[in-house]
ROKOL-432122 format. One record per atom (N, C-alpha, C): x, y, z; atom name; residue number from 1. Coordinates in nm, 3 decimals. Example, Ala and Ser with C-alpha at 12.3 -4.5 7.8 and 13.67 -1.06 7.14 Angstrom:
<recs>
{c1: 1.319 | c2: -0.569 | c3: 0.780 | atom: N | seq: 1}
{c1: 1.230 | c2: -0.450 | c3: 0.780 | atom: CA | seq: 1}
{c1: 1.320 | c2: -0.330 | c3: 0.780 | atom: C | seq: 1}
{c1: 1.285 | c2: -0.225 | c3: 0.708 | atom: N | seq: 2}
{c1: 1.367 | c2: -0.106 | c3: 0.714 | atom: CA | seq: 2}
{c1: 1.290 | c2: 0.003 | c3: 0.787 | atom: C | seq: 2}
</recs>
This chain:
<recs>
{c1: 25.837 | c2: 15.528 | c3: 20.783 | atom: N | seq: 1}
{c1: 25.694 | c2: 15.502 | c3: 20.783 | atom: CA | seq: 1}
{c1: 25.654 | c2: 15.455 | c3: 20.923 | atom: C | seq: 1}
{c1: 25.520 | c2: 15.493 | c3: 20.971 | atom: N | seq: 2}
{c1: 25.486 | c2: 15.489 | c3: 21.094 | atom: CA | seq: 2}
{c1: 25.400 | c2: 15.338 | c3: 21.084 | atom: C | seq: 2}
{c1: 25.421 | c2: 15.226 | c3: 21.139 | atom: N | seq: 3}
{c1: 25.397 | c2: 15.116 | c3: 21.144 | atom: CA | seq: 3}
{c1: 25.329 | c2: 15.024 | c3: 21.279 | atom: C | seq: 3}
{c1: 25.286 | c2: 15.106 | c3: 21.379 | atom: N | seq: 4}
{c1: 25.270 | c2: 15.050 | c3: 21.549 | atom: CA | seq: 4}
{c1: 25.216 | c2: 14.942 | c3: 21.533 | atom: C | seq: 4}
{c1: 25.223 | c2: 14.825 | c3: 21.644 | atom: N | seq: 5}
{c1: 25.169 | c2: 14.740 | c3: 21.687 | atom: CA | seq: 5}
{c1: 24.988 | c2: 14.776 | c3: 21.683 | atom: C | seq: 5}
{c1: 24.982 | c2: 14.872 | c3: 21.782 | atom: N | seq: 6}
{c1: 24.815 | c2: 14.914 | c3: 21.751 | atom: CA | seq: 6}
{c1: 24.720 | c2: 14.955 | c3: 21.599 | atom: C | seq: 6}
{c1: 24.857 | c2: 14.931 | c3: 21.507 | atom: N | seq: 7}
{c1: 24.770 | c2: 14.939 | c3: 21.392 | atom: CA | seq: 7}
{c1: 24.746 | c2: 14.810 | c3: 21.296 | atom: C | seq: 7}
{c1: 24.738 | c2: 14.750 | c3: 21.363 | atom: N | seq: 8}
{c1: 24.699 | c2: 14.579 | c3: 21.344 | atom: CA | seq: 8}
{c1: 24.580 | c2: 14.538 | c3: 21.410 | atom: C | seq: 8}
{c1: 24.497 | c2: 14.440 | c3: 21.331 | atom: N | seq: 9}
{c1: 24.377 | c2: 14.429 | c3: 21.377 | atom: CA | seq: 9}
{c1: 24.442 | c2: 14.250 | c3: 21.453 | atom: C | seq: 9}
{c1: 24.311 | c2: 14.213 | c3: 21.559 | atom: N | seq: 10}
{c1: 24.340 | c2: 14.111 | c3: 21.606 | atom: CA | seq: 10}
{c1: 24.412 | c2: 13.961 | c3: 21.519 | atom: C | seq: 10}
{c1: 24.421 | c2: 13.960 | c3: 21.401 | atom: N | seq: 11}
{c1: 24.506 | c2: 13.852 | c3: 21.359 | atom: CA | seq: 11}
{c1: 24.607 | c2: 13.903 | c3: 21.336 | atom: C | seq: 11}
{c1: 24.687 | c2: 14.022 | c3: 21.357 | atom: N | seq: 12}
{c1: 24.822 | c2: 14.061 | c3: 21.359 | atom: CA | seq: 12}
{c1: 24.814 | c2: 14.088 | c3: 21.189 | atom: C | seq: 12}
{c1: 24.683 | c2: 14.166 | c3: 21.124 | atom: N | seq: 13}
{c1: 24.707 | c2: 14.204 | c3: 21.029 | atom: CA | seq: 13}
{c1: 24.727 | c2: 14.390 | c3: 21.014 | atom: C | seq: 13}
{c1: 24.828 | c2: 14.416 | c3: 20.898 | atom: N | seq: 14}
{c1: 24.817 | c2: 14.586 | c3: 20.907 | atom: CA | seq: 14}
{c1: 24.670 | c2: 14.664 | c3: 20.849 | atom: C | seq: 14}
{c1: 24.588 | c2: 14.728 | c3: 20.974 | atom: N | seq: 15}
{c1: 24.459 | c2: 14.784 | c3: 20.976 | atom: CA | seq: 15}
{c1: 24.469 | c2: 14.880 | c3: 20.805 | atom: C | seq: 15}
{c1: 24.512 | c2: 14.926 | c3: 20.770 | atom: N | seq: 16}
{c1: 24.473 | c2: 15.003 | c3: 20.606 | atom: CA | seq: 16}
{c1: 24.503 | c2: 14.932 | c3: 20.530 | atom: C | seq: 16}
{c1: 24.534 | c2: 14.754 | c3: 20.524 | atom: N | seq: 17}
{c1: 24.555 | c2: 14.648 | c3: 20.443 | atom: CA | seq: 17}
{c1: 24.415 | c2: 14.643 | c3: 20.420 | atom: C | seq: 17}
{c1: 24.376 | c2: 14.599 | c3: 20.575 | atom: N | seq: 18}
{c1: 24.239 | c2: 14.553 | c3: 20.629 | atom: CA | seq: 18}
{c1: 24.114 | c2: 14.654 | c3: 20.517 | atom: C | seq: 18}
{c1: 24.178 | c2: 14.770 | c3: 20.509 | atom: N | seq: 19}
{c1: 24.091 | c2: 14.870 | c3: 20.513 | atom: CA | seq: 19}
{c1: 24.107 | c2: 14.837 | c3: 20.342 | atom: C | seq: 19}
{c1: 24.154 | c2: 14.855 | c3: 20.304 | atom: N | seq: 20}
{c1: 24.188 | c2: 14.883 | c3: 20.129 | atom: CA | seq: 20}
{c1: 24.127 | c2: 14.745 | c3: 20.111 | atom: C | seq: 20}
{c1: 24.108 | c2: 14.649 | c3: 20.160 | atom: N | seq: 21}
{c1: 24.030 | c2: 14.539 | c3: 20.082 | atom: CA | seq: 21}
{c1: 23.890 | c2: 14.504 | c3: 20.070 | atom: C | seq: 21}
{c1: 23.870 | c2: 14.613 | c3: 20.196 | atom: N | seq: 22}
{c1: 23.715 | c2: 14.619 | c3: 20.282 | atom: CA | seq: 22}
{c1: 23.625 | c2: 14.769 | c3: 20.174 | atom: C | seq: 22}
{c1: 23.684 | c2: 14.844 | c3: 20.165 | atom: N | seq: 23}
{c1: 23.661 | c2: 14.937 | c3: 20.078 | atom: CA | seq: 23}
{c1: 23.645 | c2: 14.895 | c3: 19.941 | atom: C | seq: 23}
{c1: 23.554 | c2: 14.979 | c3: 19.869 | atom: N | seq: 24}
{c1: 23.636 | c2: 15.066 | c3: 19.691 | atom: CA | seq: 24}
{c1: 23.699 | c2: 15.136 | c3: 19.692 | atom: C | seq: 24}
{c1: 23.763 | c2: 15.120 | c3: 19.583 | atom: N | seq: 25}
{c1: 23.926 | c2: 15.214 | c3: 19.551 | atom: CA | seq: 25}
{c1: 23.869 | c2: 15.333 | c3: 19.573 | atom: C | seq: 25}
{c1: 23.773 | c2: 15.369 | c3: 19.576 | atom: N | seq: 26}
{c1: 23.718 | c2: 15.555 | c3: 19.585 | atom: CA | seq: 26}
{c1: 23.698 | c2: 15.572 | c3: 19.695 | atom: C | seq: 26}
{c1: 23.623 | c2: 15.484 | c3: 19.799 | atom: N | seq: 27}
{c1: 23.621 | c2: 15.498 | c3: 19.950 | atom: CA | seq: 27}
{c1: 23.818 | c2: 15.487 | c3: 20.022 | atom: C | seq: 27}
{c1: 23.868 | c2: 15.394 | c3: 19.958 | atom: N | seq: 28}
{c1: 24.020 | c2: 15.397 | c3: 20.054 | atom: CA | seq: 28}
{c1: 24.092 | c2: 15.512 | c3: 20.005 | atom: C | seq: 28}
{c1: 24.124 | c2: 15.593 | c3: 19.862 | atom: N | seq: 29}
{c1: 24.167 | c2: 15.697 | c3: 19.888 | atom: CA | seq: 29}
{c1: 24.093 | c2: 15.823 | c3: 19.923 | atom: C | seq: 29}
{c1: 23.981 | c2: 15.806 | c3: 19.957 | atom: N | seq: 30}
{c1: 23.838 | c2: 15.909 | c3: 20.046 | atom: CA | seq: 30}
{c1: 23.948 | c2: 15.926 | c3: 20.173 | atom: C | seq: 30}
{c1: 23.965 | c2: 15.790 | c3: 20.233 | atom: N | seq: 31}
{c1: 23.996 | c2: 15.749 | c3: 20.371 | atom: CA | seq: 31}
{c1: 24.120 | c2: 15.792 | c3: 20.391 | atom: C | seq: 31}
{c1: 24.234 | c2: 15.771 | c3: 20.296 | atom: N | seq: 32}
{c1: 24.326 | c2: 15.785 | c3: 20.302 | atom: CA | seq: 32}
{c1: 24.407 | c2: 15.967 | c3: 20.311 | atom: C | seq: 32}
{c1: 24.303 | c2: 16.013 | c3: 20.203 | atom: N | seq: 33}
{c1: 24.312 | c2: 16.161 | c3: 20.171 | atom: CA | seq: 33}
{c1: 24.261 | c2: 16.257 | c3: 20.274 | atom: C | seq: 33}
{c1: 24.158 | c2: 16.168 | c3: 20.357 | atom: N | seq: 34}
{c1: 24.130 | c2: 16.256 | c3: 20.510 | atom: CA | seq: 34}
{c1: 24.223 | c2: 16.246 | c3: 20.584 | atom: C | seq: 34}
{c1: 24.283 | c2: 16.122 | c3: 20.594 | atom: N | seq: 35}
{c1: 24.394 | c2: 16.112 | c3: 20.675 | atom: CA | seq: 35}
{c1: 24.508 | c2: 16.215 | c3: 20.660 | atom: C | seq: 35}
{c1: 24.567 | c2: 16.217 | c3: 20.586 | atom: N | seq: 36}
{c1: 24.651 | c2: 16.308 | c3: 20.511 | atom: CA | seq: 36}
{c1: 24.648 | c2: 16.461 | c3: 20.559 | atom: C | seq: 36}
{c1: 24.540 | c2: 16.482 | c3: 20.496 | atom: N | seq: 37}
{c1: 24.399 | c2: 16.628 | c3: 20.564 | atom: CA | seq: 37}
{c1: 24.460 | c2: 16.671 | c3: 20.693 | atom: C | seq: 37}
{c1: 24.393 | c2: 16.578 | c3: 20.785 | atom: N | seq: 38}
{c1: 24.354 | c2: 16.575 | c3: 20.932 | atom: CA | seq: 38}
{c1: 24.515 | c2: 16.612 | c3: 20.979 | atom: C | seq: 38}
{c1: 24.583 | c2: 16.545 | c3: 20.932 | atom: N | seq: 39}
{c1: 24.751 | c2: 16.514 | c3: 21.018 | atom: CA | seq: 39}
{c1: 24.812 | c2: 16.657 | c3: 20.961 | atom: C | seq: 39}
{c1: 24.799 | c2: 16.707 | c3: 20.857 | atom: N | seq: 40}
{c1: 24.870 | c2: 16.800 | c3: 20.790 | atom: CA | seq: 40}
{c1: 24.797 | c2: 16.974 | c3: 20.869 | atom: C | seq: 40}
{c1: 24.692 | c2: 16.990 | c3: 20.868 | atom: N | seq: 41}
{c1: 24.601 | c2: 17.057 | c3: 20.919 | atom: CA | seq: 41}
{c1: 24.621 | c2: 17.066 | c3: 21.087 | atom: C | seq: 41}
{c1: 24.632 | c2: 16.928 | c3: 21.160 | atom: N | seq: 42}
{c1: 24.604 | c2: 16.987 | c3: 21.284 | atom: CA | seq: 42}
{c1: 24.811 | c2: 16.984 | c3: 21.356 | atom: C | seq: 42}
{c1: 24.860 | c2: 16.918 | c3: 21.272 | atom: N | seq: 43}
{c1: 25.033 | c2: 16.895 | c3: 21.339 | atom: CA | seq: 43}
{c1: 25.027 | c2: 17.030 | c3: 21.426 | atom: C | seq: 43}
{c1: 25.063 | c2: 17.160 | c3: 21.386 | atom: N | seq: 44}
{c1: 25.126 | c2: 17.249 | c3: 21.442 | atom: CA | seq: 44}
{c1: 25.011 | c2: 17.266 | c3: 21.594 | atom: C | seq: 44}
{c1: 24.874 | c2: 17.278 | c3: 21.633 | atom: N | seq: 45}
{c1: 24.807 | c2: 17.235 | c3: 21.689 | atom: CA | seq: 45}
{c1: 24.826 | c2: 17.136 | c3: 21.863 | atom: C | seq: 45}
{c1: 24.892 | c2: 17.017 | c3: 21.802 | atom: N | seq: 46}
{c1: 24.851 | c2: 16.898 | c3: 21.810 | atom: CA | seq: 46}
{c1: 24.964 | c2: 16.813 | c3: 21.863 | atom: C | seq: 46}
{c1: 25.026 | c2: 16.750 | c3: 21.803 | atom: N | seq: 47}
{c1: 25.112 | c2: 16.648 | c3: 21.807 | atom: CA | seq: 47}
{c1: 25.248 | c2: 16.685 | c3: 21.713 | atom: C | seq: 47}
{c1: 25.262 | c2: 16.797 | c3: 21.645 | atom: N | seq: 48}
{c1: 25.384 | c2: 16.869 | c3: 21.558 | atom: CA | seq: 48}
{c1: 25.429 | c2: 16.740 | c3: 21.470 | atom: C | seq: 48}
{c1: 25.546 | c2: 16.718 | c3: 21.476 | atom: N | seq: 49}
{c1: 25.624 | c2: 16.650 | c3: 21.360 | atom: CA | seq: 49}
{c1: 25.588 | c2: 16.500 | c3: 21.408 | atom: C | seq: 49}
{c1: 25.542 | c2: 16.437 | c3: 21.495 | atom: N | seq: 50}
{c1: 25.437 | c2: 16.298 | c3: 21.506 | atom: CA | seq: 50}
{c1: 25.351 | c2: 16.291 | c3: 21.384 | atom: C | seq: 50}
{c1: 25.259 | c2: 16.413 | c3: 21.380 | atom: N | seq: 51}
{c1: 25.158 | c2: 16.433 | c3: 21.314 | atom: CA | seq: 51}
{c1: 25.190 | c2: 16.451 | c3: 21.138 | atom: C | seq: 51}
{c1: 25.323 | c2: 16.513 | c3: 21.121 | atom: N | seq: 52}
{c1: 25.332 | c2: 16.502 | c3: 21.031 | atom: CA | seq: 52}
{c1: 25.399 | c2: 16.372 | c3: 20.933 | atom: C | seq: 52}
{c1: 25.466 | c2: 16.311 | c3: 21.037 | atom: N | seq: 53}
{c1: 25.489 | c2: 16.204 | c3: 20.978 | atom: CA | seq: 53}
{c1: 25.418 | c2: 16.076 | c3: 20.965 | atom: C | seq: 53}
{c1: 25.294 | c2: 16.041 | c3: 21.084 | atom: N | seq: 54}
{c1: 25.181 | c2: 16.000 | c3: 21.009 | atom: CA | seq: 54}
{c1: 25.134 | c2: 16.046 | c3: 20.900 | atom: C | seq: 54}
{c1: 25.063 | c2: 16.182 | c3: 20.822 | atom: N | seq: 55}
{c1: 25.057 | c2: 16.233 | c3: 20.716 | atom: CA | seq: 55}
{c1: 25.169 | c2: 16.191 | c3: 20.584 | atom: C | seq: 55}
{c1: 25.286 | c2: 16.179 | c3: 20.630 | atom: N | seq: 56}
{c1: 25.353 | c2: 16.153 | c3: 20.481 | atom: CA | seq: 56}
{c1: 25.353 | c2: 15.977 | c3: 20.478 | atom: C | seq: 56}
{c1: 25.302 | c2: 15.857 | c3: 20.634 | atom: N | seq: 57}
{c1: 25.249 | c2: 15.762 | c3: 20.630 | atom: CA | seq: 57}
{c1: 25.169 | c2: 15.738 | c3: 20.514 | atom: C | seq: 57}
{c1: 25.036 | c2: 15.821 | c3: 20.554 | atom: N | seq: 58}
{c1: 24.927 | c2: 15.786 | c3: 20.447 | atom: CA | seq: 58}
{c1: 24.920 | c2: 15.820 | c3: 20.323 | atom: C | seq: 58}
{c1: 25.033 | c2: 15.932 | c3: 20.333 | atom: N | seq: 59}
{c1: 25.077 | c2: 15.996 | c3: 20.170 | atom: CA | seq: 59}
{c1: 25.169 | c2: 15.836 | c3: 20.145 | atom: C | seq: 59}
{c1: 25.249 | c2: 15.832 | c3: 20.194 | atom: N | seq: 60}
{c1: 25.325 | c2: 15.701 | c3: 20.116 | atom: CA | seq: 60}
{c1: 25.275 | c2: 15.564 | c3: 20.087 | atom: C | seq: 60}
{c1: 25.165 | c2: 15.562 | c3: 20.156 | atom: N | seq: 61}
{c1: 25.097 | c2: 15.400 | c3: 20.143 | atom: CA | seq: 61}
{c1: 24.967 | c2: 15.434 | c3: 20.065 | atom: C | seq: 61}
{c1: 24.933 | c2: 15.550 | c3: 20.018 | atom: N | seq: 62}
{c1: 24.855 | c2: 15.605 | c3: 19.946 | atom: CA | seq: 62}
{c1: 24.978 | c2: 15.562 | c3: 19.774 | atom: C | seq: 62}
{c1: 25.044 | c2: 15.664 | c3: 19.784 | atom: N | seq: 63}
{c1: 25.160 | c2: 15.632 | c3: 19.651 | atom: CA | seq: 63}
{c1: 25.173 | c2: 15.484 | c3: 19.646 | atom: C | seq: 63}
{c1: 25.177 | c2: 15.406 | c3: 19.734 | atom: N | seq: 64}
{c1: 25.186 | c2: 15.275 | c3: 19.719 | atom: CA | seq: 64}
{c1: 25.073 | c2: 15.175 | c3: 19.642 | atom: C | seq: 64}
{c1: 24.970 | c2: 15.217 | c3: 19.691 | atom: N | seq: 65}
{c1: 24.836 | c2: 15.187 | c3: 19.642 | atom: CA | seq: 65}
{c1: 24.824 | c2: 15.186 | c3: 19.526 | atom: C | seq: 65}
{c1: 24.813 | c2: 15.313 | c3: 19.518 | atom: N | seq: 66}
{c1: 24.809 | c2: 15.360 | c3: 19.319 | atom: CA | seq: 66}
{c1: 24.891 | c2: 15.318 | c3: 19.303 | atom: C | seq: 66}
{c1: 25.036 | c2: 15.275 | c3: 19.321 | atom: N | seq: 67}
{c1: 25.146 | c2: 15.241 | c3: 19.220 | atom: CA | seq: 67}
{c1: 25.114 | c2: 15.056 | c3: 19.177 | atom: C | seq: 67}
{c1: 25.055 | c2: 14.987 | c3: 19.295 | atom: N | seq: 68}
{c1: 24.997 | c2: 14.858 | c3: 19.267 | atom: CA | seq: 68}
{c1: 24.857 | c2: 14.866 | c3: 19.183 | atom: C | seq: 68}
{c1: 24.798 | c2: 14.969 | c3: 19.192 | atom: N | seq: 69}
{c1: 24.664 | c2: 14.967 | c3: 19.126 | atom: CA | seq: 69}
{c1: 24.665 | c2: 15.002 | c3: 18.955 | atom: C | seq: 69}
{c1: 24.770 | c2: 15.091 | c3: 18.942 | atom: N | seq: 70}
{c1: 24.801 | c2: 15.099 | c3: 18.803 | atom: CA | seq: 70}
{c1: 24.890 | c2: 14.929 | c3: 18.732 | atom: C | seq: 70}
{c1: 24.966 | c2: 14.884 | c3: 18.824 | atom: N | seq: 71}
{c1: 25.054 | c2: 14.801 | c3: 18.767 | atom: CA | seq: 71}
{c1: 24.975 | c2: 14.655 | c3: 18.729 | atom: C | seq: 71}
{c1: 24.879 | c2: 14.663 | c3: 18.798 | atom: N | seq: 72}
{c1: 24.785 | c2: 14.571 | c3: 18.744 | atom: CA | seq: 72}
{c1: 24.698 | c2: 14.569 | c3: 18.593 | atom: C | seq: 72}
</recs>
């Protein structure tokens, strides 16, 4: 999983934490599912297997989501 320093907002929190709490559950997997989109669509393009492994990023912290959102 792709994790950078730059994806932390200034209190050293992880930015799609940020994002999934700031959202509705319908806007963060909106957000999440573009993401996905965008990385899968432009890799060959673009940035190749970078790109795709951001994409299985937001696919996996996406699966993560729902797997906490059901268990509740």
């Amino acid at each position: 999983m792709i994790k950078p320093d730059y994806y932390q907002n200034k209190n050293g929190r992880d930015l799609i934490d940020s994002f999934a709490d700031q959202m509705s559950a319908d806007e963060f997997r909106g957000f999440m599912i573009g993401n996905i989109i965008k990385y899968l669509t432009r890799y060959r393009q673009k940035n190749g297997m970078v790109d795709l492994r951001k994409a299985e990023t937001y696919m996996t912290r996406l699966e993560d989501y729902e797997a906490a959102q059901y268990a509740n």
